[in-house]
N, C-alpha and C positions, 0 to 999 in steps of 0.2 A: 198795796194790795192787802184783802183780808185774810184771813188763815182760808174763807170759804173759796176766794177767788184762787189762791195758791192751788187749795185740793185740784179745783174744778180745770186749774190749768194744767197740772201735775195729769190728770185723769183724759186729758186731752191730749197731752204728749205720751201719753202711755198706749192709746189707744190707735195713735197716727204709727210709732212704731210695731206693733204688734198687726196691724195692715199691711205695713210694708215687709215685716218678716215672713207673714203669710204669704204676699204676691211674692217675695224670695224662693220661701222652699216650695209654691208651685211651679215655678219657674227650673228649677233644681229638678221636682222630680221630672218632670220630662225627659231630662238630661240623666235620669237615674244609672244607668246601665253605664256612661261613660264614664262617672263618677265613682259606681262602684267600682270598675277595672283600675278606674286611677289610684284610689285609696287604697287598691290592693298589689299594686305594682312594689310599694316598700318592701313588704314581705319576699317577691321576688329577687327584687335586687339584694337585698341583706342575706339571702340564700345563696345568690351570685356570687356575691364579696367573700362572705365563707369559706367557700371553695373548700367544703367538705363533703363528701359523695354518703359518709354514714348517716347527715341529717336530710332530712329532706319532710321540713313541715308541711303540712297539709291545713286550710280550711276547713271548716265543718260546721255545718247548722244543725244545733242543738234541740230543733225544734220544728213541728210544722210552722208557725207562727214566726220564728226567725227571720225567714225572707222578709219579710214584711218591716218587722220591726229596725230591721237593718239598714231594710233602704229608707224607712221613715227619718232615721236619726242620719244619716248621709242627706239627705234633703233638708233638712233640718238643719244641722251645722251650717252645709252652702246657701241655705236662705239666709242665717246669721251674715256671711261672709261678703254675702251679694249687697243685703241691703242695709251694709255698715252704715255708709253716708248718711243713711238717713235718720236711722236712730241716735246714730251719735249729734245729728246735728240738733235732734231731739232732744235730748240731755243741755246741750249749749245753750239752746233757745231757751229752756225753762230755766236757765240760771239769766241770760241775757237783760229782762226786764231790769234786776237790780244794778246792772251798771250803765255808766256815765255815755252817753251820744259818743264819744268819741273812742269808749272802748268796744263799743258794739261794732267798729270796725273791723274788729280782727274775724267776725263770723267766717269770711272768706278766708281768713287764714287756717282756721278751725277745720274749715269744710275740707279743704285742699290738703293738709296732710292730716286728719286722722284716719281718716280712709284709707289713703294708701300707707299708710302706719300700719294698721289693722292688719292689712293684706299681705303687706309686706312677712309681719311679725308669720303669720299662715307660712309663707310662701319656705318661711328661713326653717319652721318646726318641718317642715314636709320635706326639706332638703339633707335633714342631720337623721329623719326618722331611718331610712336603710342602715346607717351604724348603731343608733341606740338601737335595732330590734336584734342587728347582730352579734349584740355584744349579749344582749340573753340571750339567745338561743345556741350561745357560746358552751352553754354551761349545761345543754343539754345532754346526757349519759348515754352512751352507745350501746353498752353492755350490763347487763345485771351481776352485782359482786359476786362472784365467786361460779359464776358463769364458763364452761370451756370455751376461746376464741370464737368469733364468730357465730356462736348461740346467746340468747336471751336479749336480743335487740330492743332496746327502746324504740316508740314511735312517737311523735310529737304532731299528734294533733290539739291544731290550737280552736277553740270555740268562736265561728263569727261574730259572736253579740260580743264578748271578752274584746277581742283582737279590735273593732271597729271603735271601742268604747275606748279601747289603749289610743290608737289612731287620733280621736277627733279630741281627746280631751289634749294631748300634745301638742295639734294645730290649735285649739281656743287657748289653748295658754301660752302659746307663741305671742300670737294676735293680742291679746290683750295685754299682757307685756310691754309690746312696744307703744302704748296711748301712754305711758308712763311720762313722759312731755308735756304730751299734751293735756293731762290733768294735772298735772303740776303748776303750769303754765298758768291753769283757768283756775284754778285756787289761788294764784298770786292774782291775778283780776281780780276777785272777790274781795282780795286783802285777808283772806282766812292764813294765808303762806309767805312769811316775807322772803325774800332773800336772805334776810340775815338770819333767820332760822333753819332756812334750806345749809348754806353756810356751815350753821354751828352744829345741824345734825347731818352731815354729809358723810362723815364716817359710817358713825351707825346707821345710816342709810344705805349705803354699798355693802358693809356685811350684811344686811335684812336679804338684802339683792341674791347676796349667793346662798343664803341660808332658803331663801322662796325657789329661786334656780334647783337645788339638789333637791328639795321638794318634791315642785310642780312637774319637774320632769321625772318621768315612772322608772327610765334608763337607772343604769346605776355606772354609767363608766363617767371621768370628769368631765370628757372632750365632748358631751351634750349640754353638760353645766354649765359650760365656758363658753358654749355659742350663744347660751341664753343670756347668762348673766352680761358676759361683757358688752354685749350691744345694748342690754338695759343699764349699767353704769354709762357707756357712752351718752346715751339718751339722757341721763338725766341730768349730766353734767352742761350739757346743751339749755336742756330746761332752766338750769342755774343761770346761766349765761343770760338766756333769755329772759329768766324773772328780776335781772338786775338793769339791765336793758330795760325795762319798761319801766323800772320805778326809778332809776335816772331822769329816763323820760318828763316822767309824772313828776316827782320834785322840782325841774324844771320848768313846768307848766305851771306850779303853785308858787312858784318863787315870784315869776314875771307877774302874778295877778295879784303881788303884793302880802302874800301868808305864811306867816312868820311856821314853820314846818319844823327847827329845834322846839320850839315853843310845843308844837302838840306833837312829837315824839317823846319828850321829857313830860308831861303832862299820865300820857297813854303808859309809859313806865312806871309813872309813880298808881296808876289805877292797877297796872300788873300783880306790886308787890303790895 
């Protein structure tokens, strides 16, 4: 293909997903109302967990415009969420053309767990958010210094554009966390990834892990850190597994058609250096 047919494809898978994430978030808003009570149940329960009578945070719209904007990006995220399958198989497809008949097999495998990868990754941020919100709102102050007992109360209201924004960026950084596999995976198809440099950077790739983990996650206590990171080191040690698994494969598949495979690994070495 030419650089104009690449745009022109590129421009076409661009366009198929951003259809499908529109028919997503109209689908979502409909649902708005249910969705918003959902995203705001954390807040509750991390109140619950508490189990202190002096905090008692409150929502609040900062704005006339607020509502709006709020439920737009609530609609918005679950259009993302809904219509992962598609864009991501969007992404697959326009790398697809560059490989061999018989690696375009694995679409079905692509298709089948990035999606529930995706969702999954959603499902696990949306399950730790009730203890990262309680571990800040840990630190919230009761009293003003030098205040007598029971005067100068703090109140902790929190802004709904802030709080939704804490919210959704948690669950998109769950979710995409967990495709960590599965682009692993499709760069070893490509040959851009081998194994053996999956391998040789596998340390400093698990530190990167916890170092993006204490990041991406807003929390500050470990036990958020740890749910993220260790299912993303699991994950990739998987995708390891799996990108040596296919290049077994494939060696084996070049050996029986008679192609000497030392011969252009030592070749492609000597082009490296």
């Amino acid at each position: 293909m030419t650089l104009v047919e690449h745009l022109r494809e590129l421009r076409s898978r661009l366009v198929k997903s951003v259809v499908a994430v529109v028919i997503g978030m109209s689908l979502a808003w409909y649902f708005r109302d249910i969705l918003f009570d959902l995203l705001s149940s954390p807040l509750t329960d991390a109140i619950q967990r508490m189990d202190r009578e002096d905090i008692r945070p409150q929502l609040n719209f900062q704005s006339a415009a607020s509502p709006l904007l709020v439920l737009l990006k609530i609609s918005l995220v679950a259009g993302l969420v809904v219509s992962s399958p598609v864009w991501l198989y969007q992404i697959w497809a326009f790398i697809v053309p560059g490989l061999h008949r018989h690696e375009r097999k694995w679409t079905l495998v692509f298709l089948g767990t990035s999606g529930p990868l995706f969702i999954a990754g959603v499902l696990l941020g949306y399950w730790v958010l009730p203890k990262g919100l309680g571990v800040l709102l840990g630190f919230t102050p009761t009293e003003a210094p030098g205040a007598p007992t029971g005067e100068g109360l703090f109140g902790n209201i929190i802004g709904i554009e802030e709080y939704f924004d804490f919210i959704l960026r948690v669950l998109v950084v769950f979710g995409l966390a967990f495709l960590i596999p599965v682009f692993v995976v499709l760069l070893n198809l490509v040959g851009v990834l081998t194994s053996e440099r999956i391998s040789k950077w596998r340390s400093p790739i698990i530190f990167f892990i916890f170092v993006f983990a204490a990041v991406a996650t807003p929390t500050i206590d470990p036990v958020t850190m740890l749910l993220l990171a260790i299912p993303m080191c699991i994950l990739f040690v998987m995708s390891e597994v799996i990108a040596r698994i296919l290049e077994r494969r494939k060696r084996a598949r070049l050996i029986a058609q008679g192609i000497d495979i030392d011969a252009i690994q030592r070749a492609g070495k000597l082009d490296d250096d």
